[in-house]
C-alpha positions in Angstrom: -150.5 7.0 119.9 -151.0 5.8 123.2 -154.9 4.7 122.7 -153.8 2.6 119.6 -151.6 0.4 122.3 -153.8 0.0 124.7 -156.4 -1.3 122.2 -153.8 -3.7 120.6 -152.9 -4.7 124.6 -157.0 -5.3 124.8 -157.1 -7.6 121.6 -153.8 -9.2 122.4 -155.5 -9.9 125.6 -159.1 -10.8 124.6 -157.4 -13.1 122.1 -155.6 -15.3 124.8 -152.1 -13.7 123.4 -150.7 -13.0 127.2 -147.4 -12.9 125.5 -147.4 -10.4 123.2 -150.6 -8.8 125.1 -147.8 -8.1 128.2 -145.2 -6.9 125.3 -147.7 -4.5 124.5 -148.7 -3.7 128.0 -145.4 -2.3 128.5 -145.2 -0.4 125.2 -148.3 1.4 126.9 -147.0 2.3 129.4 -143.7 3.6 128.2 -145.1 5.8 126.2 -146.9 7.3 129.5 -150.9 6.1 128.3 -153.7 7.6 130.8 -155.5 4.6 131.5 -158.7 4.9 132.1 -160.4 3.9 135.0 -162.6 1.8 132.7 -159.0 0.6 131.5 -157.7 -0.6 134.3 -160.8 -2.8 135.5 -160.4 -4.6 132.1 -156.8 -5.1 132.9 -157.4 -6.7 136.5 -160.3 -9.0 134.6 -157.5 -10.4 132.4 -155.0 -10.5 135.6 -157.3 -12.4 137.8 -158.1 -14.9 135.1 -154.3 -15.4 134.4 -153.7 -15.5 138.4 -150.7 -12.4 137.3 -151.0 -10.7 141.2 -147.8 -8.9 140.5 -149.7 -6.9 137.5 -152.8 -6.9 139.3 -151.2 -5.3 142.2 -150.1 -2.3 139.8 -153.1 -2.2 138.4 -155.1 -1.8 141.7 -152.2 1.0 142.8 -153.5 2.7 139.6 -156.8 2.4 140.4 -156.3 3.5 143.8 -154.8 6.9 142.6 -158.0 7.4 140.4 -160.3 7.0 143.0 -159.0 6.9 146.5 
């Protein structure tokens, strides 16, 4: 359940849909998704380009944790 999320996230995303894209961001999370660390450099791609540095700071905590 979790994967199918995170790829609508990625298309919500890859769309220019930053609305629903962050709706479905937190769905994704909620339901506890392992991100991948393949995941979460797509997800700090989209934050940079949006200039979001309160997601991107998550994300690079989440990345951290991967790979210290």
């Amino acid at each position: 359940m979790g994967i199918s999320r995170w790829y609508l996230t990625a298309t919500y995303f890859e769309s220019g849909d930053e609305q629903n894209a962050l709706v479905a961001l937190e769905e994704t999370r909620k339901v506890n998704y392992d991100f991948t660390e393949q995941d979460l450099v797509r997800l700090a791609g989209f934050f940079v380009k949006k200039n979001n540095f309160i997601e991107l700071e998550i994300v690079y905590e989440n990345l951290i944790r991967i790979k210290p």
